[in-house]
Each structure stands twice: as structure tokens, then as C-alpha cells.
N, C-alpha and C positions, 0 to 999 in steps of 0.2 A: 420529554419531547426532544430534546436534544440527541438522547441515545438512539431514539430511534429515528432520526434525521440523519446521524450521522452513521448507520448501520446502511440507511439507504446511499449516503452516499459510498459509502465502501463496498457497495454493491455494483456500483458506475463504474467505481476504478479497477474492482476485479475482472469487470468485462471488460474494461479499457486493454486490462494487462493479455489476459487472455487471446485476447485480437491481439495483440503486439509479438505474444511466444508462437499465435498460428502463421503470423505472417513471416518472421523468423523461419520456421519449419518449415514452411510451402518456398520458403531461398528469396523471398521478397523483403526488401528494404525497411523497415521501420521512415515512415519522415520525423520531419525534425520535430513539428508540431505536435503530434499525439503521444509521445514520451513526456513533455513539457506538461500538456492538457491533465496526463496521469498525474504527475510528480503534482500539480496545484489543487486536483480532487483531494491526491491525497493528503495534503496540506493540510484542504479545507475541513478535511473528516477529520482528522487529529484535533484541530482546533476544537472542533464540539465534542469530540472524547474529551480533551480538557478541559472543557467549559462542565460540563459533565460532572467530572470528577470535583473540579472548583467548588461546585453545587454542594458536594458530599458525600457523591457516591464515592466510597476505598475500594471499591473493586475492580475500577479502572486503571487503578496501579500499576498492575503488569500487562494491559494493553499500551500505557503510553510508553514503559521503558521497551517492549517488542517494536513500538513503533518507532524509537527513537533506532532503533538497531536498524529495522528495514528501510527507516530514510538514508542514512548514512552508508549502507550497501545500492542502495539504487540509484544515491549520487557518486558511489563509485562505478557504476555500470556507464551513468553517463559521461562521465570523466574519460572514462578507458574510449567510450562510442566518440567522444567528440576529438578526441587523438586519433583518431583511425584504423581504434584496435579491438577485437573483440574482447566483451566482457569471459572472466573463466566460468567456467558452467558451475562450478560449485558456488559461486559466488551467486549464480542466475537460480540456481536450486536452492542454497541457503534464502536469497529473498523470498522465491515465490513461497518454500514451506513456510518462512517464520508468516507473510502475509496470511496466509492460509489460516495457520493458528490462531492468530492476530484476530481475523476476520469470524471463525468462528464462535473464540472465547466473546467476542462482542455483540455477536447473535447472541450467546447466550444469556448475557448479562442483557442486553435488550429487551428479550423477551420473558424473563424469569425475575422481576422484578423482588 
């Protein structure tokens, strides 16, 4: 129950994010709000990955160390956002693919029990 709880929520945040790189690209602002709203979804979805894995599933292993990498780049994106500077793209590209990975390897394991 948890995997697939927390599959749904990773599905919240990837559209959270996805809104956030379109409104980027259309030259429109991000607020301050829905970056934060992102970064606590995805929080929250890590926590039942690791509740998860606590249970016994091992093959959440390499979802939580990809997630510990993408938290830690998306608090440097908002580091750089909250100085008044833009994040570097490769840094915008490194998160959204490791997310991606992230997100699919966990469809996986969700639904292939």
C-alpha cells in the first residue's frame, strides 16, 4: 500500500514540476509557493518510499539514494532561485532526468510486485 501511495504521489509532483519547466519556458515567473508545495510532495513520497523499504522491500534501495541526489540538487536550484540567480541548466536537466528515472524505476517496482 505504501508503494503505491507513494507512486501516486510522485505523480502529483511530477506534474507539479512539469507546470513549474512550462511556465519557465512560456518566460513566466515560478511563485514562491509552488516550488515549496513540490519540494514537501516530494518529501512526503520519499517518506513512504522509505517506509516502504523499512517493511522490506530491498529494492527500494536505489530509488532512495537517486532521491537523496535529486533532493539535494533541487535545494540547490532553490538556493541559487532564492539569491536571485538562475539555476544552471544542467543542473535543471540532471534533476528533472535523475527524477524521471526515479519515478519510473518506482512505477516499476509498484506495479510488479
Amino acid at each position: 500500500m505504501l508503494l503505491i501511495s507513494s507512486l501516486f504521489v510522485f505523480t502529483l509532483v511530477a506534474l507539479m514540476g512539469l507546470s513549474m519547466v512550462g511556465d519557465v519556458w512560456a518566460g513566466r515567473s515560478v511563485g514562491a509557493v509552488f516550488p515549496r508545495l513540490h519540494a514537501a510532495a516530494a518529501l512526503f513520497g520519499s517518506t513512504l518510499v522509505i517506509g516502504a523499504a523499512l517493511e522490506g522491500d530491498t529494492r527500494l534501495y536505489n530509488n532512495i539514494g537517486m532521491a537523496v541526489v535529486i533532493i539535494l540538487l533541487g535545494v540547490y536550484m532553490g538556493v541559487r532561485t532564492h539569491q536571485g540567480k538562475r539555476a544552471p541548466k544542467g543542473i535543471i536537466i540532471a534533476h528533472a532526468g535523475l527524477a524521471v528515472a526515479c519515478y519510473l524505476l518506482l512505477g516499476y517496482y509498484a506495479l510488479n510486485k
